[in-house]
N, C-alpha and C positions, 0 to 999 in steps of 0.2 A: 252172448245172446242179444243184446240191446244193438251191439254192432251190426250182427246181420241181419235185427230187425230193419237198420235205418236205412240199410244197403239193397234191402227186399224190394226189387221195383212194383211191386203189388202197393206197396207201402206210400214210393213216392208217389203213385198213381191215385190214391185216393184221398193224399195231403192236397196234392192238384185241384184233384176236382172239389173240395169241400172250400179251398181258397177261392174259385173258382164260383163258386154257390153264394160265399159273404158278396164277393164284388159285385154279382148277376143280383142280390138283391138290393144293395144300396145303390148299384144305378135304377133298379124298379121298381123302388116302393111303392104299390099301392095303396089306398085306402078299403074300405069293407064295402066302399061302394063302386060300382061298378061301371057307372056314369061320371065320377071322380078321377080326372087326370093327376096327379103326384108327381111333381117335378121335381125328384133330388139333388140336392146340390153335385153329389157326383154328376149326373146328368149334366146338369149346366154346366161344368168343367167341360164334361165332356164335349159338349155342343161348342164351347171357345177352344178348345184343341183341334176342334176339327175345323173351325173357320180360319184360325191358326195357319195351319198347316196348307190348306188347300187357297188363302189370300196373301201371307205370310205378314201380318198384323192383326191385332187383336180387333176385336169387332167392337163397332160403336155403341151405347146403348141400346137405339133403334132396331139394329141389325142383330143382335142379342134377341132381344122383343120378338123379332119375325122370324127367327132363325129357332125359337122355343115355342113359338104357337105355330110352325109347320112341324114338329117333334108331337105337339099334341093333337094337332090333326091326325098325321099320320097314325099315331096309336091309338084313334079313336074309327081309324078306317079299319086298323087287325081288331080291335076288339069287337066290331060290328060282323065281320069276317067271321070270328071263331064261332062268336054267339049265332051263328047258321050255321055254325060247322063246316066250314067251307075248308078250313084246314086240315079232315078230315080226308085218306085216301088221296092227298095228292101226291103226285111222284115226286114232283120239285120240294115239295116242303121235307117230304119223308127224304129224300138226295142229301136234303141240307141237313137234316136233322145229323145226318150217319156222316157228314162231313166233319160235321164238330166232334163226334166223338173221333175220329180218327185222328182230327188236326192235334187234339187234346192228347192220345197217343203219341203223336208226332212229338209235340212240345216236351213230354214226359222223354223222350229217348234221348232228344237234340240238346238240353238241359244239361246231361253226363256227359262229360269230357273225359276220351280214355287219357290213361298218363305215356309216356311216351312208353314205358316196355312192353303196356298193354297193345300199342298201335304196334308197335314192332312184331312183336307177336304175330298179329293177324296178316302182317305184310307179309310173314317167313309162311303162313299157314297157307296163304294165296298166290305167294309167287308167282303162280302160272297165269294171274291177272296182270303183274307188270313186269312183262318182260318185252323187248324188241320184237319186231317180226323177225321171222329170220330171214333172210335173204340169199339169191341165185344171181350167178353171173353164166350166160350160157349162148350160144349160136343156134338158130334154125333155118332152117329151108323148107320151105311152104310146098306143095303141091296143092294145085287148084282140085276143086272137086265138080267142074261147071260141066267138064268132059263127062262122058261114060264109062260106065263100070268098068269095064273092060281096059277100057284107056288107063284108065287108074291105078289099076291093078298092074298094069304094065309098066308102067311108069314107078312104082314101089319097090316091084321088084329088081329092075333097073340099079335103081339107087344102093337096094339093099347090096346087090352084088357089089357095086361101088365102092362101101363100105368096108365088105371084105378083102378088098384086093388095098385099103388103105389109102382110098384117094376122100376126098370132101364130096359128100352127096352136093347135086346142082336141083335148086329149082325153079319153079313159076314165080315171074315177076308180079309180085303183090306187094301192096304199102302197110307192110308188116318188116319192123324194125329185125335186121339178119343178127346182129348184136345185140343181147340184152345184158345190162350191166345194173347187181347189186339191186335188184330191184326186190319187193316182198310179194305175197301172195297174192294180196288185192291188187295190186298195181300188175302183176303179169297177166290175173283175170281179165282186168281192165282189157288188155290188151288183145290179148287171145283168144276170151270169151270166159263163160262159166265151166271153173273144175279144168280148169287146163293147168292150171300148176299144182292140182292131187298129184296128176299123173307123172308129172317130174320127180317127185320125192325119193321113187326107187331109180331113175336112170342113173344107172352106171357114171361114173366122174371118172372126164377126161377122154371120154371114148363116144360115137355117133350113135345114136338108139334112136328105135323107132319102128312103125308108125306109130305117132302119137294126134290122134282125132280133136281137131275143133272147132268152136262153129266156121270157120275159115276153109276148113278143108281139113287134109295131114302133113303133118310135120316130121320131120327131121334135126334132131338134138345132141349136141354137143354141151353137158355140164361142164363150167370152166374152174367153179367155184362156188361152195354152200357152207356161207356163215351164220354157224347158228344163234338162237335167241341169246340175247344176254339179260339178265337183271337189272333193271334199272333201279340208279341209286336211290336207297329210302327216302333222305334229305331232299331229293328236288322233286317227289310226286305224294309226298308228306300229304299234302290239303287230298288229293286224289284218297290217298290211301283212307283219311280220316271220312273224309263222304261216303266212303264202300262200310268203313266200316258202323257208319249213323243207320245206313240204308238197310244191313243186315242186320243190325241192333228193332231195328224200327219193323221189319217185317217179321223177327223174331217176337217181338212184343205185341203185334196182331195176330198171329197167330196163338200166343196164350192169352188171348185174353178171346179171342172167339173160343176157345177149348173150353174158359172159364165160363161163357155165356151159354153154350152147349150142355153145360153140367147143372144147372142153375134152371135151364128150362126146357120143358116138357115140346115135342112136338108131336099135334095129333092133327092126322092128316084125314079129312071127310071120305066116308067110302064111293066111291062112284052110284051103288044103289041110292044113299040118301041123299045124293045130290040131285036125281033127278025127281 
């Protein structure tokens, strides 16, 4: 029981956030008064890490001095701010608000590290994510489509008889590659245009087929050779695999936790009569 309490991600979610809540108050202790800035010593840490970081030496006295009275300026500008309510209703503040609780999500998923049978696992369950493209080796001949229909169409037919009698269809000189070799689907789109290598999937191997339509005009196809997808090995796309599977862990844990917040609150929507 205690085990699958501690393994409950509801559980580390709310260890998160209440660790999250001690730190959020000893960087901002205030006082009862409201005109009272409260510089914590967290804070001043914080302020020397951050000069730290961004000078890459620690900061002088002085620069400490002026670097904690712009810290209390500034929170003396949001407190002026709120006390107008000015934080009320804005998009940006409310963006940011809903940012943290997601990053907080985030931090909650990325935290767990699967072990490796667990990453194995979801590699075998996905496969169809990492595998090769597959690839075509194949011949074409172009007809232009600049002529008219008629032309076109005669010029097809042509060919297609060609084909039956076992000779190589001929055609219009265009600067479209007559060999294509081992290439995958994007790369022949690239080439061809959009959706012209769907249409090769069912051509016969080894034999002319055809018309095959693209934005170029029609073609004429000769498959030489279709190597299909392979699996690629676990070992070398490991980090690959582990990122699909934070990212699915991660949108799997916003979705239960908007399901949670769904359950938890009420929505009531004003009628159009009492609105006006």
């Amino acid at each position: 029981m205690l085990k699958k309490l501690i393994t409950e991600p509801l559980v580390h979610f709310l260890v998160i956030a209440i660790l999250l809540f001690i730190i959020f108050e000893q960087l901002n202790a205030q006082d009862d008064n409201p005109n009272t800035i409260t510089i914590s010593q967290g804070r001043i840490e914080q302020i020397k890490q951050n000069f730290l970081t961004r000078w890459n030496r620690a900061p002088l006295a002085k620069e400490l001095e002026n670097a904690t009275l712009h810290y209390a300026v500034n929170e003396m500008y949001i407190r002026e701010a709120r006390a107008l309510n000015m934080d009320r209703g804005d998009k940006v503040i409310d963006r940011r608000l809903r940012q943290k609780i997601e990053f907080l999500i985030e931090d909650l998923v990325t935290t767990k590290e699967p072990n490796n049978t667990e990453l194995m696992q979801f590699y075998q369950q996905h496969i169809e994510n990492y595998q090769t493209q597959p690839l075509l080796s194949f011949q074409q001949v172009h007809l232009s489509i600049d002529g008219n229909h008629d032309e076109l169409q005669q010029k097809i037919v042509l060919q297609q008889l060609s084909i039956k009698q076992g000779k190589t269809p001929q055609g219009d000189l265009k600067l479209l590659p007559y060999q294509v070799t081992n290439k995958d689907s994007v790369q022949i789109d690239r080439l061809f245009g959009k959706s012209f290598s769907k249409q090769l999937i069912h051509a016969p191997l080894s034999s002319w087929s055809g018309p095959i339509e693209s934005s170029h005009g029609v073609h004429f196809v000769l498959i030489e050779q279709r190597s299909p997808a392979v699996n690629k090995a676990f070992e070398s796309i490991k980090s690959t695999v582990l990122a699909d599977w934070q990212y699915k862990n991660l949108q799997s844990a916003k979705a239960s936790f908007e399901e949670r917040l769904l359950k938890s609150y009420t929505i009531a929507q004003e009628s159009a009569a009492k609105a006006e």
